[in-house]
N, C-alpha and C positions, 0 to 999 in steps of 0.2 A: 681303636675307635676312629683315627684321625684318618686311618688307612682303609677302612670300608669309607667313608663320606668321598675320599679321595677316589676312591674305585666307583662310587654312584655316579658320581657328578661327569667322570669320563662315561661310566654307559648312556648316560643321558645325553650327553653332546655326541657320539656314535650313533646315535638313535635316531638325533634329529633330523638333521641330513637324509636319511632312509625316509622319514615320515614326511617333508615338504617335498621330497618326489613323489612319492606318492599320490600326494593330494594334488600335487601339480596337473598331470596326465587321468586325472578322475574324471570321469564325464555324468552329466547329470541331465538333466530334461528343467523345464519351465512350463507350468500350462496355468491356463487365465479363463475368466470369463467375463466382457464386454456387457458394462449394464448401464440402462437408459435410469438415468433417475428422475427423470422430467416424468410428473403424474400423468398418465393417459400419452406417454411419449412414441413416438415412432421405430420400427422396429431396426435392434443391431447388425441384423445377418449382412454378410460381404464387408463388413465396415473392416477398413485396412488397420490390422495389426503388427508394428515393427520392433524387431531386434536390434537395440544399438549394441555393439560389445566395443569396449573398453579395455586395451592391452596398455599396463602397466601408464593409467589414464588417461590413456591418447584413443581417439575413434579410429579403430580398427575395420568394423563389419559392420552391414547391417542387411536384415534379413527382414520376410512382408509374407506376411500370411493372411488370407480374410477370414473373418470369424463366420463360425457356424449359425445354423438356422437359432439358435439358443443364445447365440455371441460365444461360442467357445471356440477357444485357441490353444496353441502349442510347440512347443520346441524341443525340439530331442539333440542328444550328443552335441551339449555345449560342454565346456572347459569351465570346470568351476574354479581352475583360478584365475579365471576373466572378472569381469564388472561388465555387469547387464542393467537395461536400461528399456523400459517397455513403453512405447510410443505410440497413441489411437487416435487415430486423424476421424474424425464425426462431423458432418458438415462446415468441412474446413477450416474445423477448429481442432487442435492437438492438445492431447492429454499426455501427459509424462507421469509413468510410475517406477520406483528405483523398484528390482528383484532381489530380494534380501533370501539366503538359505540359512536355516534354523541351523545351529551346531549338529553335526553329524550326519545332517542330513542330505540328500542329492536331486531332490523335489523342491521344488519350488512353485508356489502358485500367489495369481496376481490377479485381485478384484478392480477393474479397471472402468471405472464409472464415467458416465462422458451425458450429457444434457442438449437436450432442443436447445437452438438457438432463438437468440430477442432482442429485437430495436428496441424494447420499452424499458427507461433505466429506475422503474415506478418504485422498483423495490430496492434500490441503491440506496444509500444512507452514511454520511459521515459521521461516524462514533465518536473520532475526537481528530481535532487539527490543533498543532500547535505552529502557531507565528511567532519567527525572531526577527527584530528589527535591533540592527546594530548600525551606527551612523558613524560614518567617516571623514574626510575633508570635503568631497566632493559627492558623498551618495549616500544613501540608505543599503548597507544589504542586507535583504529578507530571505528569510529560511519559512518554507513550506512543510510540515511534515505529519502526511495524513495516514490514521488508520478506518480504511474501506470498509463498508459491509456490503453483503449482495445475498439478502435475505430469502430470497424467492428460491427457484427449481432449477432456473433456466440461468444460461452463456449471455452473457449483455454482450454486444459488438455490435456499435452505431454504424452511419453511414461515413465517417468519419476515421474508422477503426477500433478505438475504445470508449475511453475515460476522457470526458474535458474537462479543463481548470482553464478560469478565464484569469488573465492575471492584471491585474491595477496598471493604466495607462504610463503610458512614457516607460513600461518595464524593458530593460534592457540585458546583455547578457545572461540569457536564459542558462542555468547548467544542473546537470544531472552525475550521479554516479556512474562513471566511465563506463562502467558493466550495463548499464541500462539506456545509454547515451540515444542508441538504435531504436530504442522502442520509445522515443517522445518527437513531435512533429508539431512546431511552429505555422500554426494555419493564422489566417486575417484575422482582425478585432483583438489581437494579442491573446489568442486560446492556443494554449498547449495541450496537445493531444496525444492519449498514452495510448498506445494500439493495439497493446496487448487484450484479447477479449477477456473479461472476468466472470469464470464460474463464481457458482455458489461456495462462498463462505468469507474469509475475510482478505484483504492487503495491505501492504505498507508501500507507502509513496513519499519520495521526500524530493524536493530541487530548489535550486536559490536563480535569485535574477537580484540586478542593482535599480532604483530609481533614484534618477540624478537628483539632485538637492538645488531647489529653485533660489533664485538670485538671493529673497528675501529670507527671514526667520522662521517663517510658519509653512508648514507644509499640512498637506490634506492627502492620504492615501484614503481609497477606498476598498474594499475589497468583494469580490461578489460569490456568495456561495453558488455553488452548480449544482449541490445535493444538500437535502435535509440535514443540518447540521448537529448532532446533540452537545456536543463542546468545544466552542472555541479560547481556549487559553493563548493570548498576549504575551508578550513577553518585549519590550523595550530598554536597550541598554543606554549606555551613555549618560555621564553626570550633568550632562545644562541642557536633558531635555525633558521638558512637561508635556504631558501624553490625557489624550479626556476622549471620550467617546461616547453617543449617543447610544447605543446597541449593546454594548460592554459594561459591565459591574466593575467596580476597583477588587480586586484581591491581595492578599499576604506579597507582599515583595519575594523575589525566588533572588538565593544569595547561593551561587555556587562554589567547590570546594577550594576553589583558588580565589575567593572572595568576591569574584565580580556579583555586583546587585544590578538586579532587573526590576523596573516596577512589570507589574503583573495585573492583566486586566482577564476577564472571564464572563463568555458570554455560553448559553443556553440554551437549546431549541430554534437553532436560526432557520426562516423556511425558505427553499431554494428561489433564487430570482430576486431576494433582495439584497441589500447593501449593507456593509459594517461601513462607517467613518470611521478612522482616526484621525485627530486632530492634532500635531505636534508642535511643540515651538521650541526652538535653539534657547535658551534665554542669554545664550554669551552672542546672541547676533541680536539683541536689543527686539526678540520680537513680542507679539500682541500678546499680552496676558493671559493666559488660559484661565483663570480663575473665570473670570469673564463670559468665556466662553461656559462653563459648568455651570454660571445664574441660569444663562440663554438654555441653555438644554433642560435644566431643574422645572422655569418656566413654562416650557415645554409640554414636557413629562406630567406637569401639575395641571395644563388644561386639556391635555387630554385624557385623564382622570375624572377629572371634571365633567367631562364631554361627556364619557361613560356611562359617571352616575348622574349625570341630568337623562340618558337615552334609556337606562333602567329605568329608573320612575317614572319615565311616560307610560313605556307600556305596564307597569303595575299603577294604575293613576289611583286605584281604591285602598293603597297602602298608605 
């Protein structure tokens, strides 16, 4: 028994050898077809179709074919043990689709979708943004970290190049993911601008900046949404500091797995163009009370309420 398993196991390793040449020198074809998904869109024909190939993952080739009266495309005698990579440039905007071949197979096809472009960012929407604020000797660093939506048909890319995020005055040391570093652009008014155009469906966006920590105990960030916000979750670190906010609900404290606690604030439905305050105070720098500050905003909150239901009952005066 021990002498047949001995005798498989060598024809199998004789075998292999044979069989990854093989597959080496295989040649196989790629075909696709270019589709507008934008409703009542413009037509695909000529739109430039490219071959990136990938020798043992380094760019090696690339190959341009235009698509047909239909948007069809095609490639014949590639090397399937390349890595391919299908590239659709549609009013100067580029789509990327990997070429994947089913097991056994030496066909491959690739639906290759691409959209009208649009200045209008109507249908953009923040799903949810989470802010960390961790405090140091001399700064605040905040952590950005959004997920996008782009609910409509259509490519959003402003005049601008993408996505803006305005960020809170005095923001300094902007930084991003070394991999993404190229695609954000520091314009006037401290707006950071992501340039990448954003089709339809969803992204993830994250960067940090410092805001210096002023003479005194109490600081004031503000923040301004750019897009309709459905979640903003808080997140405030640091033991001697008290945190309140006009915009913002209190939440469950977030206590992560190496113990550090955050108080946790959480706001809802924010509409673009206005403002979050947060309201901070050191309390180991002797500053202003924030209890204080939460009468002033309760009061607040309470006559315009008030306001409300006195502007109801006027116009129902016969209730």
């Amino acid at each position: 028994m021990k002498r047949a398993v001995i005798v498989a196991v060598l024809l199998v390793a004789l075998l292999l050898p044979g069989a990854a040449l093989a597959q080496e020198g295989e040649a196989g074809a790629i075909t696709g077809q270019v589709i507008n998904h934008t409703a009542g869109g413009g037509s695909v024909a000529g739109t430039e179709v490219t071959l990136i190939t990938y020798v043992d993952g380094e760019l090696a080739d690339t190959e341009t074919v235009l698509a047909g009266a239909d948007g069809g495309f095609g490639f014949a005698d590639i090397d399937l043990a390349n890595e391919y990579l299908i590239a659709v440039n549609y009013q100067l905007v580029d789509y990327y689709y990997p070429v994947t071949f089913d097991e056994g197979e030496t066909e491959a096809y690739v639906a290759a979708g691409v959209c009208e472009v649009t200045g209008d960012d109507a249908l953009i929407h923040v799903g949810l943004v989470h802010i960390a604020i961790i405090p140091n000797e001399d700064a605040l660093e905040v952590t950005q970290v959004y997920w996008l939506l782009n609910d409509g048909d259509t490519t959003f890319i402003n005049e601008n190049g993408g996505l803006d995020f305005t960020l809170p005055e005095g923001a300094t040391d902007f930084a991003t993911p070394e991999t993404y570093w190229a695609d954000f652009v520091l314009a006037e008014d401290n707006l950071a601008v992501y340039l990448v155009p954003f089709p339809p469906g969803e992204r993830q966006l994250y960067f940090s900046y410092r805001l210096p920590w002023p003479d005194g105990a109490d600081f004031t960030v503000v923040f301004y949404p750019d897009y309709p916000t459905d979640t903003l979750d808080l997140m405030v670190g640091g033991d001697t500091l008290e945190v309140a906010s006009g915009q913002l609900a209190p939440a469950d404290p977030v206590v992560t797995d190496d113990g550090t606690r955050y108080i946790h604030f959480q706001g809802e439905n924010l509409p673009r163009g206005g403002t979050v305050n947060i309201y901070l105070t050191d309390t180991s720098r002797g500053g202003f009370p924030l209890y204080i500050v939460w009468i002033v905003l309760a009061v607040v909150a309470a006559a315009v309420a008030y306001w409300g239901w006195r502007r109801r009952r006027q116009e129902r005066p016969g209730e």
